[in-house]
Structure formats: C-alpha cells, structure tokens
C-alpha positions in Angstrom: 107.7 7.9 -1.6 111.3 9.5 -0.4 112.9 11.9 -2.7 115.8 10.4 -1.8 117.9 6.9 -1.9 120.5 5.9 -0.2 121.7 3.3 -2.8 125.1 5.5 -3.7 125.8 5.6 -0.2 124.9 2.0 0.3 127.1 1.0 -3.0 130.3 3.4 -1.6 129.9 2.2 1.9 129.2 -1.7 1.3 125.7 -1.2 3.4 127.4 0.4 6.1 124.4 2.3 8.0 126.7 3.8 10.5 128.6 5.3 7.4 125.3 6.5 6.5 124.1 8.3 9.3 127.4 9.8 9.1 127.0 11.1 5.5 123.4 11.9 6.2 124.3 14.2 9.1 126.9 16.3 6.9 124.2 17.2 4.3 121.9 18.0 7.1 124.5 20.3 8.6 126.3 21.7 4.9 123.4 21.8 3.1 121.2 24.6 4.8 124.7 26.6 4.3 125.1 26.5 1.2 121.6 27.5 0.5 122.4 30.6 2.1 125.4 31.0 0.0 123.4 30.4 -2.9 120.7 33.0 -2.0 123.2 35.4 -1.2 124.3 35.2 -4.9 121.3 35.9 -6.3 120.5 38.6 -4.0 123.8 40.1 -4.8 123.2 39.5 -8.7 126.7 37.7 -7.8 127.0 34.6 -11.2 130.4 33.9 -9.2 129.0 33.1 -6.1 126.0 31.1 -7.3 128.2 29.3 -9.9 130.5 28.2 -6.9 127.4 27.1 -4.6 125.7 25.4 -7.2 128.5 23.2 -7.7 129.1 22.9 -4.0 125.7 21.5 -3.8 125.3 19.2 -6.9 127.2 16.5 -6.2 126.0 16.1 -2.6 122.0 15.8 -4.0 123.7 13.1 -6.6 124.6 11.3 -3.6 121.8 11.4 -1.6 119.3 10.5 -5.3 117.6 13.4 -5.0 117.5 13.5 -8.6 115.2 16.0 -9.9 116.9 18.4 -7.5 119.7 17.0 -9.1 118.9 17.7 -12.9 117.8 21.5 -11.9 120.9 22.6 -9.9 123.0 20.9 -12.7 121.3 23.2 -15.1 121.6 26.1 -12.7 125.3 25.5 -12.4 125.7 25.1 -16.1 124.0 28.5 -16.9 125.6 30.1 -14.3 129.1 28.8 -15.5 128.5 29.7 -18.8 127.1 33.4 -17.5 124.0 32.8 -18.5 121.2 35.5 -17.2 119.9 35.7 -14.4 116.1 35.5 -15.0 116.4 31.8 -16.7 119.1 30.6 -13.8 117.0 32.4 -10.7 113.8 30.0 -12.6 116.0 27.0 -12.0 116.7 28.3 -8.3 113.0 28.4 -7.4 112.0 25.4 -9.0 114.7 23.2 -7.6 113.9 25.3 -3.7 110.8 23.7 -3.0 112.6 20.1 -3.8 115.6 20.8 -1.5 113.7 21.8 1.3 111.2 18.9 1.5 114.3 16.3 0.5 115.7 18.0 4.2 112.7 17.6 6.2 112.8 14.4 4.9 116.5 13.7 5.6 116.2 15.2 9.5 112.5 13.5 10.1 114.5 9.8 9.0 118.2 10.6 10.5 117.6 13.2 13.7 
C-alpha cells in the first residue's frame, strides 16, 4: 500500500494526470530542501527556523495524503510555534523522518 493518494490532487485538478506529474515533480524537487532547512534548525537549536519549515512542509504532505506524516509535522509545527522544547518537537522530527523519506522513494520510483 502507497503512503500517499493522489485524490486532492485529482479533486483540484478534475483528474488531470498531466497536472499531476507536475505537482508530483515540485514535491520531489522542494521537498528534499526543506528537510535540509528543517535539520538545520534543529542542529542550530533554531525554533524559528524549524517552525518556518515545518509549516513550509505541512501542507504539501496534506496534499500529497501522506497523512501520518501529516498529523506528526502538524504537531511539530504546533510545538514549535508555540516554543515548545526541543526534546518533545526533535521526537516528532524523527518519528515523522522515516515516513517522509519512504513517501519520496515512493513518489520518484512512481513519477521519475
């Protein structure tokens, strides 16, 4: 089973597959990027920067269904926002990791 749907994209598109591909290839290409950002803000203990990440990724892992990712980095984002520690937020992070990672080998293995 995917751990993602395309059914939001579907619904905005009206079952354009071209549309898509389209969407499919700017998560594969923003994504990885703003993983980086995020790490960066934990490895510089930096709530800003992985408050602004995490909400820079949230809605894109809505879109795409992946929605355990989804709930975690919408926890993340809500303890970071409300400058929560680090420890319970960093949990989040590495819980919700593993889930990204196989939702983009996923994502390039079905759209490359």
């Amino acid at each position: 089973m995917k751990s993602y749907s395309l059914d939001k994209i579907y619904e905005l598109s009206g079952g354009d597959h071209d549309f898509a591909k389209d969407i499919m290839a700017a998560f594969l290409e923003e994504i990885p990027q703003d993983l980086d950002w995020l790490a960066k803000g934990f490895s510089e203990e930096n709530i800003t920067e992985v408050y602004q990440a995490s909400h820079k990724i949230k809605p894109n892992l809505d879109l795409v269904g992946a929605n355990k990712a989804y709930q975690l980095v919408s926890e993340l984002n809500k303890k970071a926002k409300n400058g929560e520690g680090f420890e319970g937020i960093k949990q989040l992070y590495d819980a919700s990791l593993p889930l990204i990672n196989q939702l983009l080998r996923e994502l390039e293995e079905d759209f490359s």
